[in-house]
C-alpha positions as CSV (number, residue, x, y, z in Angstrom):
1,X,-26.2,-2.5,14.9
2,X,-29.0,-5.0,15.3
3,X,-29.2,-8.2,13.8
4,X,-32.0,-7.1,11.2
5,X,-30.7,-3.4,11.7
6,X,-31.4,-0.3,13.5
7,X,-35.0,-0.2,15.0
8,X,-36.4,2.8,13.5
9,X,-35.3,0.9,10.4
10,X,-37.3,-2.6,12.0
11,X,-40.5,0.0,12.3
12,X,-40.9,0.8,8.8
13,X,-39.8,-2.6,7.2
14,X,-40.1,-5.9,9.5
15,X,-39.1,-8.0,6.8
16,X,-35.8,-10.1,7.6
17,X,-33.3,-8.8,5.5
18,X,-32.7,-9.7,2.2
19,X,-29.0,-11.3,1.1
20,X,-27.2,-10.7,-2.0
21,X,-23.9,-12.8,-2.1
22,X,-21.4,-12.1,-4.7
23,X,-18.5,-15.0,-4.7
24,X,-15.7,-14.2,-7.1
25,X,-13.1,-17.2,-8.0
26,X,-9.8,-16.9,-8.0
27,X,-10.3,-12.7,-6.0
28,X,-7.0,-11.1,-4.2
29,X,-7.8,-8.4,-2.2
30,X,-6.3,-6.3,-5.2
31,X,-8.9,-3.7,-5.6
32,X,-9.1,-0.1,-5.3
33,X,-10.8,-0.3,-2.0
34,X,-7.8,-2.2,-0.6
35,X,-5.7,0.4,-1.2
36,X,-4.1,-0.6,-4.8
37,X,-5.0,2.2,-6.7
38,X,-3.7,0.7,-10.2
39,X,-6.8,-1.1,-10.0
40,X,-10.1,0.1,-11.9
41,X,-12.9,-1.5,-9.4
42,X,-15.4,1.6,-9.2
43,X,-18.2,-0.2,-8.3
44,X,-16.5,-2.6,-6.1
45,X,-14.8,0.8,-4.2
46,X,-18.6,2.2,-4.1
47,X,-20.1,-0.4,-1.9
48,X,-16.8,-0.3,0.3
49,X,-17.6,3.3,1.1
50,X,-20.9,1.9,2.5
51,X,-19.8,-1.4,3.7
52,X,-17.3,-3.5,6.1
53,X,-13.9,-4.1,4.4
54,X,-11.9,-6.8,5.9
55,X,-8.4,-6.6,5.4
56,X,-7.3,-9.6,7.0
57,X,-9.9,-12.0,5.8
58,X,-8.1,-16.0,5.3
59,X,-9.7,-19.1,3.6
60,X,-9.2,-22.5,5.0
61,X,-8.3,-24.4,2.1
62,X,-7.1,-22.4,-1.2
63,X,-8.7,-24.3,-3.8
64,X,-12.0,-23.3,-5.4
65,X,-14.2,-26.5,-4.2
66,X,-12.8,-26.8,-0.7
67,X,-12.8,-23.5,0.1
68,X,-16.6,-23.3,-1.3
69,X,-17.8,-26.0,1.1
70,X,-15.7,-24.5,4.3
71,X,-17.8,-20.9,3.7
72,X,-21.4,-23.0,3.1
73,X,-20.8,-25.1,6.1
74,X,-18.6,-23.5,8.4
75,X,-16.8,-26.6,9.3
76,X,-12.6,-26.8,9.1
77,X,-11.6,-29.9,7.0
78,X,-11.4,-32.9,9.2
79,X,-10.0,-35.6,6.3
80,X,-8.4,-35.4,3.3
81,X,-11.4,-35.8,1.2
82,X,-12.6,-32.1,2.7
83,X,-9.5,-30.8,0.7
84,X,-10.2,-31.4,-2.4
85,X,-12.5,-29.8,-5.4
86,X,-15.2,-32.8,-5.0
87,X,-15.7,-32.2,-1.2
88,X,-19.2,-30.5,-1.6
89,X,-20.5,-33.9,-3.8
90,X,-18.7,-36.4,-1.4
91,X,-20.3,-34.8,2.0
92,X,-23.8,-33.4,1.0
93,X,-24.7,-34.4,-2.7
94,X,-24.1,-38.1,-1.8
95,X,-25.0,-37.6,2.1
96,X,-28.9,-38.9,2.2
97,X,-28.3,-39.3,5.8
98,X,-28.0,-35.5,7.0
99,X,-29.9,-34.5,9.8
100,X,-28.8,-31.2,10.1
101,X,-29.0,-28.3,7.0
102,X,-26.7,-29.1,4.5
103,X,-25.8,-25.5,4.1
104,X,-26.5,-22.1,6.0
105,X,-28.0,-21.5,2.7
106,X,-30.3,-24.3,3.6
107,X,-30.8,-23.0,7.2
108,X,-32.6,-19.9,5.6
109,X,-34.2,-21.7,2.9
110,X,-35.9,-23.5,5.9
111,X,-36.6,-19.9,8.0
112,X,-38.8,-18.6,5.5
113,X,-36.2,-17.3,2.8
114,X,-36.9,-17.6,-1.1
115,X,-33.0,-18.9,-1.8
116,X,-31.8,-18.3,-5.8
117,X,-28.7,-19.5,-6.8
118,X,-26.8,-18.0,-10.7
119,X,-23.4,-19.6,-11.5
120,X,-20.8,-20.6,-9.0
121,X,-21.5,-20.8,-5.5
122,X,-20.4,-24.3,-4.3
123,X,-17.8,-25.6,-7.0
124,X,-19.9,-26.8,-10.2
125,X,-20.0,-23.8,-12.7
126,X,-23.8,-24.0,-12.2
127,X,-24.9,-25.9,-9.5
128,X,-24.7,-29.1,-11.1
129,X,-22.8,-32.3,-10.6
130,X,-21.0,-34.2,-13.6
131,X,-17.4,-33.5,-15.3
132,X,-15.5,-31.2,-17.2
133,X,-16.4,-33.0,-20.7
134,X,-19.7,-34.7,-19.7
135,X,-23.4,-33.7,-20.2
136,X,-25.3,-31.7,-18.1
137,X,-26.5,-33.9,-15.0
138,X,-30.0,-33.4,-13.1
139,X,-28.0,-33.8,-9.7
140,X,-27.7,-30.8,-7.9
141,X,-24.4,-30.4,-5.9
142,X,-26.7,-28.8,-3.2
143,X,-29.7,-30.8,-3.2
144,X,-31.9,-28.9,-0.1
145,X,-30.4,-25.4,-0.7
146,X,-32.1,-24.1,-3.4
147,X,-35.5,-22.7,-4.3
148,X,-34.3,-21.4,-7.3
149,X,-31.1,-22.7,-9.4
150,X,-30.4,-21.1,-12.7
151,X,-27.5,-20.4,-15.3
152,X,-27.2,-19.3,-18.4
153,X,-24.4,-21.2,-20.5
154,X,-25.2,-19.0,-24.0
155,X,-23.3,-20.4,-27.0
156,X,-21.0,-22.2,-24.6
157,X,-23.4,-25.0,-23.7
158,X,-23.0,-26.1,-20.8
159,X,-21.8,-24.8,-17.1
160,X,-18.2,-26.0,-17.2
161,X,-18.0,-25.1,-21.0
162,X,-18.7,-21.7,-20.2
163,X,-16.4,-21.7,-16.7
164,X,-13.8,-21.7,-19.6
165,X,-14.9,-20.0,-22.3
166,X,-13.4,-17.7,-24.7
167,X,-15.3,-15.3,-27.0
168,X,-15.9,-17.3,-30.1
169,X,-18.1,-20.4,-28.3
170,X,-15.0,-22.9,-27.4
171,X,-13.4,-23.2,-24.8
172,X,-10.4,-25.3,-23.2
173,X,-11.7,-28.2,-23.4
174,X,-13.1,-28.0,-27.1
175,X,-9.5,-26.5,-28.0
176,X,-7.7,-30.0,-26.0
177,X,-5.9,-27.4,-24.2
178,X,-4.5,-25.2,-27.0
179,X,-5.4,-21.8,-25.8
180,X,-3.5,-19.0,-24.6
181,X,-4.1,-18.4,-20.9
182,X,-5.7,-14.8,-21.9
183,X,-7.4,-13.4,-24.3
184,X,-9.2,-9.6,-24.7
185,X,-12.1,-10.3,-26.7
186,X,-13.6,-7.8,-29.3
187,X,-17.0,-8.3,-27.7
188,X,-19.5,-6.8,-25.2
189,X,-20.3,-7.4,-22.1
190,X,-22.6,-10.3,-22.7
191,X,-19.8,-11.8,-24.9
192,X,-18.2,-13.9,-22.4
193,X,-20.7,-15.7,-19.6
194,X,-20.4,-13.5,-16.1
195,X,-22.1,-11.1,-18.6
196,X,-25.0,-13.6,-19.0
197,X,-24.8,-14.0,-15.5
198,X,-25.3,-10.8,-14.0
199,X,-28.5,-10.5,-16.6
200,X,-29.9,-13.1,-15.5
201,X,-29.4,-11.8,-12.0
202,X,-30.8,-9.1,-12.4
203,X,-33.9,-10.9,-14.0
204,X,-33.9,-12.6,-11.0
205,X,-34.0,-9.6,-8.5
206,X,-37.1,-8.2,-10.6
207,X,-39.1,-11.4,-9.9
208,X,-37.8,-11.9,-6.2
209,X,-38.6,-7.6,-5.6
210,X,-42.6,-8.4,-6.0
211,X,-42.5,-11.5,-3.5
212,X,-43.5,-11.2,0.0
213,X,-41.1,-13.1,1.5
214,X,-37.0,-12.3,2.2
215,X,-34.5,-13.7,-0.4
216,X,-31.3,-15.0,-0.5
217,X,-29.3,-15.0,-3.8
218,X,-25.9,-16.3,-4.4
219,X,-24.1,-14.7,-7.8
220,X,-21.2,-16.7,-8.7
221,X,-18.8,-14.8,-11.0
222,X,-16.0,-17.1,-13.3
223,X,-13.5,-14.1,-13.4
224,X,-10.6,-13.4,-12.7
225,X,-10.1,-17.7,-12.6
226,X,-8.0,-18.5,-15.5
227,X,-8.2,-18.0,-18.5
228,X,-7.9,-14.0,-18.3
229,X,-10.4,-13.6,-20.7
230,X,-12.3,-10.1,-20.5
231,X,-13.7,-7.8,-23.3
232,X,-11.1,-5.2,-24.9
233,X,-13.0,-2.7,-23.2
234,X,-11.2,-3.4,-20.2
235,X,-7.9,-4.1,-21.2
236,X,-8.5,-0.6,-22.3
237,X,-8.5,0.8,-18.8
238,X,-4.6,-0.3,-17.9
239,X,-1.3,1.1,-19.4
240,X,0.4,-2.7,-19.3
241,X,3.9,-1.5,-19.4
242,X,3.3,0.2,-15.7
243,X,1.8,-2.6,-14.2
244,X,3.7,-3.3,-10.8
245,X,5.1,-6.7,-11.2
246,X,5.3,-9.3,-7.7
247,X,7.2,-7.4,-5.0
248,X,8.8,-11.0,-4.5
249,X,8.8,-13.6,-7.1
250,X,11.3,-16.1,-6.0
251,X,11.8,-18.9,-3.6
252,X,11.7,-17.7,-0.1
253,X,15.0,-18.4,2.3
254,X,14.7,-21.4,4.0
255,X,11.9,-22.6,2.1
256,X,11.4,-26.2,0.3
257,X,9.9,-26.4,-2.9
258,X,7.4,-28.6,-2.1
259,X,5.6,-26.2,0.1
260,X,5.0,-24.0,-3.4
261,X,2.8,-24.0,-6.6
262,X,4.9,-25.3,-9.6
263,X,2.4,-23.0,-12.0
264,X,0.5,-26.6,-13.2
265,X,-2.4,-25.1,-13.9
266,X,-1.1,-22.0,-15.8
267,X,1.5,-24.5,-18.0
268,X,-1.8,-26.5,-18.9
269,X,-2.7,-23.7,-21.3
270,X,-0.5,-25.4,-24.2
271,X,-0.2,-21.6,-26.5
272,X,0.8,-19.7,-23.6
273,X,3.8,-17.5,-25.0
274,X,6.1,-18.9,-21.4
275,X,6.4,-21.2,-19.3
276,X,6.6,-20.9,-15.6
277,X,9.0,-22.6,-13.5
278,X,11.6,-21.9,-10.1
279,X,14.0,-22.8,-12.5
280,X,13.1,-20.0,-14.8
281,X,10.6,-17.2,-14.5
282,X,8.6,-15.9,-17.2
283,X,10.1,-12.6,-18.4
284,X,8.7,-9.1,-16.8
285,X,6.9,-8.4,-20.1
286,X,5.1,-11.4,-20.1
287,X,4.5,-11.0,-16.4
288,X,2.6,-7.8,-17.1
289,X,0.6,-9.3,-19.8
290,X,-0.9,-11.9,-17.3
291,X,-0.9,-9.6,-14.9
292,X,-2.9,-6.9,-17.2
293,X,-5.6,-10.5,-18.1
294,X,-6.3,-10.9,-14.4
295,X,-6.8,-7.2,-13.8
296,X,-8.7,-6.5,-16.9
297,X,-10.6,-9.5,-15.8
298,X,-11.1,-7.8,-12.4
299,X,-12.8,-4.5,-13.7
300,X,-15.1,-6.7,-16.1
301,X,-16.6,-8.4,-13.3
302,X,-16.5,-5.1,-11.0
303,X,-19.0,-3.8,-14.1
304,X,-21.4,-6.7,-14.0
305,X,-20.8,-5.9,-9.7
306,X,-22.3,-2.3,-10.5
307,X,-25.3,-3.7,-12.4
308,X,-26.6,-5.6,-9.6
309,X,-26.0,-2.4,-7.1
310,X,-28.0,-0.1,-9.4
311,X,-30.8,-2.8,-9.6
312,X,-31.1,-3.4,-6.2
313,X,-31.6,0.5,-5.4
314,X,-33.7,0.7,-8.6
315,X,-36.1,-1.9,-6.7
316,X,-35.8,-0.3,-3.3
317,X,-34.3,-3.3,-1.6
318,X,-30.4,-2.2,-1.3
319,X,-31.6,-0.6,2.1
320,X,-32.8,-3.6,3.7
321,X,-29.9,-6.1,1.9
322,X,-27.2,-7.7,3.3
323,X,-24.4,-7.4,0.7
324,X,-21.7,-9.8,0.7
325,X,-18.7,-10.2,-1.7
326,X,-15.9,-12.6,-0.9
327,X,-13.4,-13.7,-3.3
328,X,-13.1,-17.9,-2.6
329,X,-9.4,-17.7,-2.2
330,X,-6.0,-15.6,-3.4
331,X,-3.9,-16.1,-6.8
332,X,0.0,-16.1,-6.9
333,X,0.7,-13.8,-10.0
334,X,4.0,-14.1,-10.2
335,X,4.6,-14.4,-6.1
336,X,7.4,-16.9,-5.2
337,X,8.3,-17.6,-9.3
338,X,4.5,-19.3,-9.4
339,X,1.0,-18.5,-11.3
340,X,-2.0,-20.4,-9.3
341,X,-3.2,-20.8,-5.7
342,X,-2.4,-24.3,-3.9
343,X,-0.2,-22.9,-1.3
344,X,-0.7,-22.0,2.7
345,X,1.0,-18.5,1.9
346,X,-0.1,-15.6,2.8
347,X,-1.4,-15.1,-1.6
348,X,-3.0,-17.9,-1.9
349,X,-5.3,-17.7,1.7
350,X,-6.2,-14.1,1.7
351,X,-8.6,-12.9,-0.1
352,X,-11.8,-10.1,-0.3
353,X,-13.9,-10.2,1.7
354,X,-16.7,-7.0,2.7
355,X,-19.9,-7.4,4.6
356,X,-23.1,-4.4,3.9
357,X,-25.1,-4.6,6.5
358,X,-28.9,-3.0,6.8
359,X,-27.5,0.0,8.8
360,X,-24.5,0.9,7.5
361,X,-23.6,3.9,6.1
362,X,-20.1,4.6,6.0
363,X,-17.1,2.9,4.9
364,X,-15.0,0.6,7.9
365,X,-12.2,-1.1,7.9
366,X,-11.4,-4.0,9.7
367,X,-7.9,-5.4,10.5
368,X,-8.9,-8.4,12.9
369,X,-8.0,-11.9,11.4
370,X,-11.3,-13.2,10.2
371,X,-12.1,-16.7,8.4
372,X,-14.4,-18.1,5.9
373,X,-15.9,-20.4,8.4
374,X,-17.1,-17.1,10.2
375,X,-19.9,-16.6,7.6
376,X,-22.0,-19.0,8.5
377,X,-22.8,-17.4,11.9
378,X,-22.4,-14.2,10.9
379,X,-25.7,-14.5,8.1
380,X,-27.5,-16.6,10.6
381,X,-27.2,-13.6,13.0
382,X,-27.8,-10.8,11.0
383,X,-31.0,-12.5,9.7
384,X,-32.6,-12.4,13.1
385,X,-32.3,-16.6,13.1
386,X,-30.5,-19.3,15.5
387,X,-27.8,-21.5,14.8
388,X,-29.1,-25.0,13.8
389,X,-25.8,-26.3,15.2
390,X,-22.2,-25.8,16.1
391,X,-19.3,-24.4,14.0
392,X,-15.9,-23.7,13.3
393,X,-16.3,-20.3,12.6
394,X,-17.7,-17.1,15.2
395,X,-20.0,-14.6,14.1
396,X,-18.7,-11.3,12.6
397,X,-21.2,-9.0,13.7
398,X,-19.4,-7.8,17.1
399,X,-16.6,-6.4,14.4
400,X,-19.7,-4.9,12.6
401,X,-21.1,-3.1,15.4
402,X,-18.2,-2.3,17.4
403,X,-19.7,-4.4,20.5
404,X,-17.0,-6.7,20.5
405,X,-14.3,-6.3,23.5
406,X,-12.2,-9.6,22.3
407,X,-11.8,-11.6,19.4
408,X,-9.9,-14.9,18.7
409,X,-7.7,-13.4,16.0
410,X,-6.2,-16.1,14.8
411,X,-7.3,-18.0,10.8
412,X,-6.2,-21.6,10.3
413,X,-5.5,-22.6,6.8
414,X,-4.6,-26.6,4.9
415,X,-3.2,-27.8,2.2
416,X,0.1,-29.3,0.9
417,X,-0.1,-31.8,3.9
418,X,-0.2,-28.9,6.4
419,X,-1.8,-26.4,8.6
420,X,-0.8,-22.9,9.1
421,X,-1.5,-20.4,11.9
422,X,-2.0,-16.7,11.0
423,X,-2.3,-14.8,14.0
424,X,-2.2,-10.7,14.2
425,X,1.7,-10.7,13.8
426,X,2.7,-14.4,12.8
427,X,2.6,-17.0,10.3
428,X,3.6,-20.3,11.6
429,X,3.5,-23.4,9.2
430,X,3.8,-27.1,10.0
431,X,4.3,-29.9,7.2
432,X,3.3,-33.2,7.4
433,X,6.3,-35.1,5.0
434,X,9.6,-36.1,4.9
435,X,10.8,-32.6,3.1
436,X,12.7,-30.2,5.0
437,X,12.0,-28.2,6.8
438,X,8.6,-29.1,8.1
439,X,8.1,-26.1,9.8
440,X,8.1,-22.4,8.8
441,X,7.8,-19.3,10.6
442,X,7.0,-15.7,9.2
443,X,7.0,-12.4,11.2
444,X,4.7,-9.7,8.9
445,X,5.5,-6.7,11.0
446,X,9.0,-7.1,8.8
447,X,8.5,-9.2,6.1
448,X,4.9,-8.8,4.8
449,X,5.7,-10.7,1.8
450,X,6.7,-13.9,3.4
451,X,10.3,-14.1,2.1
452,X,12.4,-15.5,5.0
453,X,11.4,-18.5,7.3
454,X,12.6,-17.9,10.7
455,X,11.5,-21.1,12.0
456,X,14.9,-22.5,12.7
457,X,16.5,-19.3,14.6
458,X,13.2,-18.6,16.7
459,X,12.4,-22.3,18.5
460,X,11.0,-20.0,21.4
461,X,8.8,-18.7,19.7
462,X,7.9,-21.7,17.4
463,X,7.3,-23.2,20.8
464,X,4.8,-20.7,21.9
465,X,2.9,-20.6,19.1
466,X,2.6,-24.6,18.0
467,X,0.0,-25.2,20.8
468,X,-2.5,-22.7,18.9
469,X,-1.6,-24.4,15.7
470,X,-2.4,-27.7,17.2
471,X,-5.7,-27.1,18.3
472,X,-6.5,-26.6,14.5
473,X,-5.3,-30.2,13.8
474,X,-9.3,-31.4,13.8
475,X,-7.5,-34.8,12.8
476,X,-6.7,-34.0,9.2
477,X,-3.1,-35.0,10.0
478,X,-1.8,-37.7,12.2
């Protein structure tokens, strides 16, 4: 595979490629194409059969904002600010000193490409920067990025309004809270926003089809992020009462509570029928329910997902389009008694993540670990450009094409005052605080699930592996 792809592919069509990139809050890799078969995702399993699948694919930081600003600029947090929702405002909005591109986003807005952003692609709902209950702003939380930034809110108002809407026009801030954390709306499509977004989208691709130079469009879909809202139609495609429930939802062994979720955000949503706590799960039948909201949610958005496919060949352009869909971090449902992300488990740092390259034909599947932070050289190189700068992250494309002879194989992840290692095998964890234990160890050739921390019985190993962890200590934690 070339960068731009193959060349009898470069004769007929010298155009750089195009990029569609599809980010999805709150995506697991809990889709047909990763093997989960309870899961309707047609469309999403359709572009696998033609794409890169990465199985093994880890977020830096697993909360939406964070993880958002890690993939734009494929830097590893270096303070305590980078961890949070607001890093994206505190370290380009309010930067006017930047010298380099704010985002690679930026870096091909500067090379020539037409750049469109719909919805969320950095943390704001729609690009722009004010708070949950507050007005629309005219600051853009990307400033330099964009050609093109557009959102439609519908009855909902406003970006964040919509981010958490349900199907009559409020949402949970307009209800102070009291709404369930579902709901399975008698509505179509277009009745909740990702519906509105992936119209406009495809508005978008019509105008961008008859321009003359490449484009770059970023599609940022709300669902499945809480609430679980999705029209009935898609509730309609699961039998709730054979839903699988958590293969593991209690406190690991050896494990402090501090290192887990305590379900905050979940509780928040005052009508919700349980409560979750590690003192007391929510019963199986009300695990399923959430469980159907999130999945139901899932094959909503996998619709909208289709839309944009069937446009893009409609146009002619899904030939010479990069394809990217990453989910911008995992979701406990359930896992270790707790409902969110927040943690540096295995649930709450993997997510989806699968690359279509100009090219590619034929499904792949790739089992080396891979980070967010990779992205940004990876779209630099497939678009035929050079990096403006240095990153964290390594380009993907020698895992595209098969060239590749090594790779680092390791994904560093922070959060919770710590940084964990995943390696090929291994999951070591070190805590910053006076909890104990500070560190954790987890093998997944036995325990996949992360249920026993070995730390304490294996210093040899612990030993062998801290120096790798270390080197991703960029001076977050003294």
């Amino acid at each position: 595979m070339s960068s731009c792809g193959n060349n009898k592919q470069e004769e007929h069509n010298p155009q750089k490629p195009n990029v569609l990139f599809i980010s999805i809050d709150d995506l697991r890799p809990e889709l047909g194409c990763y093997g989960k078969d309870y899961i309707h995702s047609p469309n999403i399993d359709q572009l696998a059969k033609e794409s890169t699948v990465f199985t093994k694919h880890f977020v830096q930081i697993p909360t939406c904002g964070a993880s958002r600003y890690a993939m734009l600029t494929g830097m590893l947090p270096t303070t305590r600010k980078h961890l949070g929702n607001n890093a994206a405002v505190q370290f380009i909005s309010n930067d006017t000193t930047r010298q380099l591109p704010e985002t690679f986003i930026h870096h091909l807005k500067n090379n020539g490409y037409h750049t469109v952003g719909i919805g969320k692609i950095s943390h704001s709902a729609d690009g722009y920067v004010y708070g949950y209950e507050e007005p629309v702003s005219e600051q853009r939380e990307l400033p330099e990025s964009w050609s093109d930034l557009a959102f439609d809110a519908g009855k909902w108002g406003t970006g964040w309004n919509a981010f958490f809407a349900y199907s009559n026009g409020e949402n949970r801030q307009s209800m102070k809270r009291q709404v369930k954390p579902y709901e399975n709306g008698d509505v179509a499509d277009d009745g909740y926003p990702d519906g509105l977004t992936a119209n406009l989208a495809l508005k978008k691709l019509k105008e961008v089809a008859g321009q003359d130079q490449p484009f770059f469009m970023g599609v940022g879909f709300f669902k499945p992020h809480l609430p679980f809202n999705a029209p009935q139609k898609y509730w309609d495609l699961y039998d709730e009462s054979s839903l699988p429930l958590a293969p593991f939802d209690t406190i690991p062994t050896n494990v402090n509570k501090a290192s887990l979720n305590n379900s905050g955000e979940f509780n928040s949503y005052q009508l919700g029928e349980e409560k979750a706590s590690f003192e007391k799960k929510v019963s199986d039948d009300y695990a399923r329910k959430l469980r159907h909201g999130y999945f139901a949610s899932i094959s909503y958005v996998d619709a909208q997902i289709g839309k944009l496919m069937a446009e893009l060949k409609r146009l002619e352009l899904y030939d010479n389009t990069i394809v990217v869909l990453w989910g911008d971090h995992g979701w406990n449902l359930g896992d270790y008694a707790s409902w969110g992300k927040h943690t540096i488990f295995e649930r709450s740092l993997n997510s989806a993540f699968i690359i279509k390259a100009p090219g590619e034909s034929k499904a792949k599947s790739v089992e080396k670990i891979v980070s967010t932070v990779d992205f940004y050289p990876t779209l630099v190189e497939l678009c035929g450009l050079k990096m403006p700068h240095e990153t964290d992250g390594e380009s993907l494309v020698s895992l595209l094409d098969g060239s590749g002879e090594s790779w680092k194989d390791r994904s560093y992840g922070y959060y919770r005052n710590g940084i964990t290692l995943r390696t090929d095998r291994y999951r070591l964890t070190k805590y910053f605080r006076e909890a104990s234990p500070q560190i954790e160890l987890y093998d997944h050739e036995v325990d996949p699930n992360e249920t026993n921390n070995i730390a304490e019985e294996n210093p040899d190993l612990v030993a062998q592996l801290m120096p790798v962890l270390e080197q991703g200590n960029t001076g977050l934690y003294k």
